[in-house]
N, C-alpha and C positions, 0 to 999 in steps of 0.2 A: 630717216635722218641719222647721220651718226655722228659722233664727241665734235667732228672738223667743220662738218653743215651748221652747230648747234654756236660753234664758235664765230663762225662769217654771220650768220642771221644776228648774234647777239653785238657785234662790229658792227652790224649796219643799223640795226635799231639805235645804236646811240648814235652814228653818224653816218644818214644815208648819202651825206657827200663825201665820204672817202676814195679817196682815190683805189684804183685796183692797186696799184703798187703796193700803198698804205696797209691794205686790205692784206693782201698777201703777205707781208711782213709780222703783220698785227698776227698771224693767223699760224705762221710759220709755211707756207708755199710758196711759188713761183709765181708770178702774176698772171700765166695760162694757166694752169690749173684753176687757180683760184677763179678765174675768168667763168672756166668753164662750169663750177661747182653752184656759184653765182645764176648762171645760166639754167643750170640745172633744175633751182633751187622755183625758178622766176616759172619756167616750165611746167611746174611740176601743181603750180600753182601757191606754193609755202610762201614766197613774197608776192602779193597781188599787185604792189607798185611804192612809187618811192613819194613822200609827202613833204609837205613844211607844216608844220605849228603855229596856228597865227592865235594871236589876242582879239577875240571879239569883241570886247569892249573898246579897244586900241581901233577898231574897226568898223568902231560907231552902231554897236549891237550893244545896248546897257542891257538887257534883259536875254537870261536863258533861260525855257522853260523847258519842262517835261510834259508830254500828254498822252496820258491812258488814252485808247479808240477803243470801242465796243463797235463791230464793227456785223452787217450782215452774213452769216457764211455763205452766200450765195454771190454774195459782191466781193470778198477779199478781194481775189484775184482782180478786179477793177480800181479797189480803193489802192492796191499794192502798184500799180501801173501809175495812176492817176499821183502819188505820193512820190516814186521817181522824178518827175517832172517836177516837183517844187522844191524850187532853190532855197527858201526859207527852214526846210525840214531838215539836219543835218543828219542823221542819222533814225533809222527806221528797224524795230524789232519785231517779228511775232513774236507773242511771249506766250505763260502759260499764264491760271488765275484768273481774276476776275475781271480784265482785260483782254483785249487781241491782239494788238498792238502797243506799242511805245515809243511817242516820237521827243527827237530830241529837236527843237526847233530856237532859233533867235529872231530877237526882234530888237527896233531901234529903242524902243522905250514904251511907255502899258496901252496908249496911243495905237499901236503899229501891233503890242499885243493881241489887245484887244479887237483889231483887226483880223488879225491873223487867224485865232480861233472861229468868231462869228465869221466870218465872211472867205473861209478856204478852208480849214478844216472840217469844220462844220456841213460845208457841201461837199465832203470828197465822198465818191459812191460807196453806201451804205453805212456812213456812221452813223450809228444809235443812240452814243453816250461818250462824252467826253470827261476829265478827269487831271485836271493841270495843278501844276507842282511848279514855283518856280524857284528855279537856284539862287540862294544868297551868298556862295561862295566857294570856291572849287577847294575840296581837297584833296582829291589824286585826281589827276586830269592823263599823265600822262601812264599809259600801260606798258608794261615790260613784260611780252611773252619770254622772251630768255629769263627774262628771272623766273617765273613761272615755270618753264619747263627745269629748270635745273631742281627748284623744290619740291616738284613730282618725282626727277628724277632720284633727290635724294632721300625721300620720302616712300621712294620703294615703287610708284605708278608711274606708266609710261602716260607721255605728254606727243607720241611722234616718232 
C-alpha cells in the first residue's frame, strides 16, 4: 500500500457510501483510476467488504456480553465450524492466555442470556469452561485502521 491506497481506505472507512467520483476528488484522481486502485485494494483482500453500524440496543439486544471458551484442542476446528453458524455470536477470536476463544455475543435481555450460554454455548463441541463479561457501556466501539496505520507510520513501524 502506498500514501494514495492509505488515503482511499481512510475515505472509505469514514464513508463507505461515497460515491467513486466523491472518492476520486477526495483523493486527488480521476474516477477510473481511483475505480481501479479501489478494485485493487477489494482484491488484494485489504477491504474485505463494505458494512453499516447498527445499535443493538435500538435492535432490541439490551445485553452485550463477552465469553472466554476453554475449548478441547482436538475439537477447535468443530467448535470453530459449529460458532460460524450462530447468529447470536458476533464476533469470534482465538486468542492467546488462559482462554481459547473470545466470543462477542448479544442477547435480548439476561432471560435470552442466560439462555444463550447454558443451552448453545455450553454445547458447542468441546467447551470445557466458560468465562462471561458483560458490557455496561461502550467506549470506543468504533475502529479506525487509517488512524492506526498513520501512527505506525509516524511512529517509525510499518502497518502495510
Amino acid at each position: 500500500m502506498d500514501a494514495l491506497d492509505r488515503k482511499i481506505v481512510a475515505a472509505l472507512e469514514a464513508d463507505a457510501r461515497i460515491s467513486f467520483m466523491a472518492l476520486a476528488e477526495q483523493v486527488g484522481l480521476s474516477k477510473t483510476p481511483c475505480w481501479k486502485r479501489v478494485k485493487a485494494l477489494e482484491d488484494a483482500g485489504i477491504i474485505r467488504g463494505y458494512t453499516t453500524r447498527l445499535d443493538p440496543a435500538k435492535l432490541g439486544f439490551g445485553i452485550e456480553a463477552f465469553v472466554q471458551a476453554s475449548v478441547e484442542f482436538e475439537l477447535s476446528e468443530a467448535f470453530e465450524l459449529a460458532v460460524l453458524k450462530e447468529p447470536f455470536i458476533l464476533s469470534c477470536h482465538a486468542t492467546t492466555g488462559e482462554a481459547d476463544y473470545l466470543l462477542h455475543i448479544v442477547a435480548a435481555d439476561m432471560i435470552a442470556l442466560d439462555h444463550v450460554l447454558r443451552k448453545e454455548i455450553s454445547r458447542l463441541p468441546g467447551v470445557r469452561r466458560t468465562v462471561t463479561s458483560m458490557a455496561t457501556r461502550e467506549i470506543k466501539g468504533a475502529v479506525s485502521y487509517s488512524d492506526a496505520m498513520r501512527r505506525a507510520h509516524g511512529a517509525g513501524r510499518l502497518a502495510g
